[in-house]
N, C-alpha and C positions, 0 to 999 in steps of 0.2 A: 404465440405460445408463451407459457408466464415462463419466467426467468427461473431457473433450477442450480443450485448452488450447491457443490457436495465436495472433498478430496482432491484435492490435485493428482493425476499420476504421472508415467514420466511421458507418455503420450501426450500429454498438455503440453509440457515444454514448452513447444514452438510456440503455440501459441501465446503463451503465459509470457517469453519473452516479447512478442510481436506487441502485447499488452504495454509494455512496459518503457518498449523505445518507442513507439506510436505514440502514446500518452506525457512522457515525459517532451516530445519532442515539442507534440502542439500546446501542451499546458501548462509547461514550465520554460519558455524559450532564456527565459534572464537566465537559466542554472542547468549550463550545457553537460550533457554525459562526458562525464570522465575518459570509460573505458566505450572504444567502439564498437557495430553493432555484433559481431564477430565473439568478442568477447562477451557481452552481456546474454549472447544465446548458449554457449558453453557453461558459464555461472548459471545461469536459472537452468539451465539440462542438467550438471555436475553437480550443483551445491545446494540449491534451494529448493528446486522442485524434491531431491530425493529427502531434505532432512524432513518431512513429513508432516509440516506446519501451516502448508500452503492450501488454500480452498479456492475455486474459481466459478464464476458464476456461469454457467449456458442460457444465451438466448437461440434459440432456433438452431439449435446441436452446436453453438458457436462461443470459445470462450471469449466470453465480452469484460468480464474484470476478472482478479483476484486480490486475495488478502496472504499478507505472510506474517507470523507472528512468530515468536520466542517468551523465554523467559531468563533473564537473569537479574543479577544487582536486587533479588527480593522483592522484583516486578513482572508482571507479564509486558510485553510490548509488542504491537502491530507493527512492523517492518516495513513494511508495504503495503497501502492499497492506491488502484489504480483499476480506471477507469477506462476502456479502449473510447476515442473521441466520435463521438457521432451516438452515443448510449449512454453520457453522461443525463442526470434529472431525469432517471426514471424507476428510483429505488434501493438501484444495487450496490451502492456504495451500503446504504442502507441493513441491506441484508448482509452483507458481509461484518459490517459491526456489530450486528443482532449474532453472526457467528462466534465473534470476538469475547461480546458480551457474557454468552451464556456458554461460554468454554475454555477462555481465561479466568485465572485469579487475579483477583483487584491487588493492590492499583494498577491500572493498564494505563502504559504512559505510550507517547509517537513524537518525533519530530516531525515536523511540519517548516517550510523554508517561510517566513517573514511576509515575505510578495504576494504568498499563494493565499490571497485574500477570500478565496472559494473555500479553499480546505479548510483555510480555518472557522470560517464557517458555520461551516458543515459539520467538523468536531463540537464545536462549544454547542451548537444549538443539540450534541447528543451528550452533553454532560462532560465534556473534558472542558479543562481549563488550565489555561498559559500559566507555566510554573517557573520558569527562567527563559530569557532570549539569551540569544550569541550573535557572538560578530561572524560565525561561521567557521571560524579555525578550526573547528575540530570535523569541520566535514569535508568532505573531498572536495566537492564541488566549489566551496571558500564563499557559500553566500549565505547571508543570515538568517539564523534559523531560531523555533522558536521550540521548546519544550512542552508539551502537552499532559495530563494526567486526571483520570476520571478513577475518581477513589468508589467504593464498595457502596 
């Protein structure tokens, strides 16, 4: 069944977190979660799934990624995207930036952590490009990360 991408509701939730600790778990091991899995399923139920920013992809009625975005500082920014592991290289990261794309206002900037030699990638080969690194101080996690931003 092809992949279908629409809305987040709060019915995702679980899953949307399930996303999010599964993927960070196997794809980022150098830049461990902060907050446990407890908490991360309360935040994405409480906070993110409802502020209304979030879209997830369905394969076979199954949420397999999502994207979360915002806007501030006179940017749009993607917050989030993530890939559930075993569905990575098959588009949807893809589809979920063609959502980003054509529903944010430019410039749409992301951090990305330094190590994650995939992600980054995956952005530059869709038009973002490294605007400042850090040593990580400013993220929870304390690992270094890199700035990203794909102008109009």
């Amino acid at each position: 069944m092809t992949p279908h991408v629409r809305p987040a509701t709060s019915e995702d939730a679980p899953a949307v977190a399930e996303v999010l600790i599964e993927s960070r778990r196997v794809f980022l091991p150098y830049a461990p979660m902060v907050h446990p899995p407890a908490e991360v399923r309360s935040w994405v139920a409480h906070q993110l799934v409802p502020s209304g920013r979030v879209h997830v992809v369905l394969q076979d009625g199954r949420v397999v990624a999502f994207l979360a975005s915002s806007e501030h500082d006179a940017a749009s920014w993607i917050d989030h995207l993530y890939v559930l592991p075993g569905y990575e290289g098959r588009g949807l990261g893809r589809q979920l930036l063609d959502v980003a794309h054509n529903g944010l206002r430019p410039p749409i900037r992301l951090y990305t952590f330094q190590a994650n030699v995939g992600a980054r990638r995956f952005y530059e080969r869709h038009g973002y490009r490294a605007i400042q690194f850090s040593n990580g101080e400013a993220n929870e996690e304390r690992c270094p990360d890199v700035l990203y931003e794909r102008s109009a």
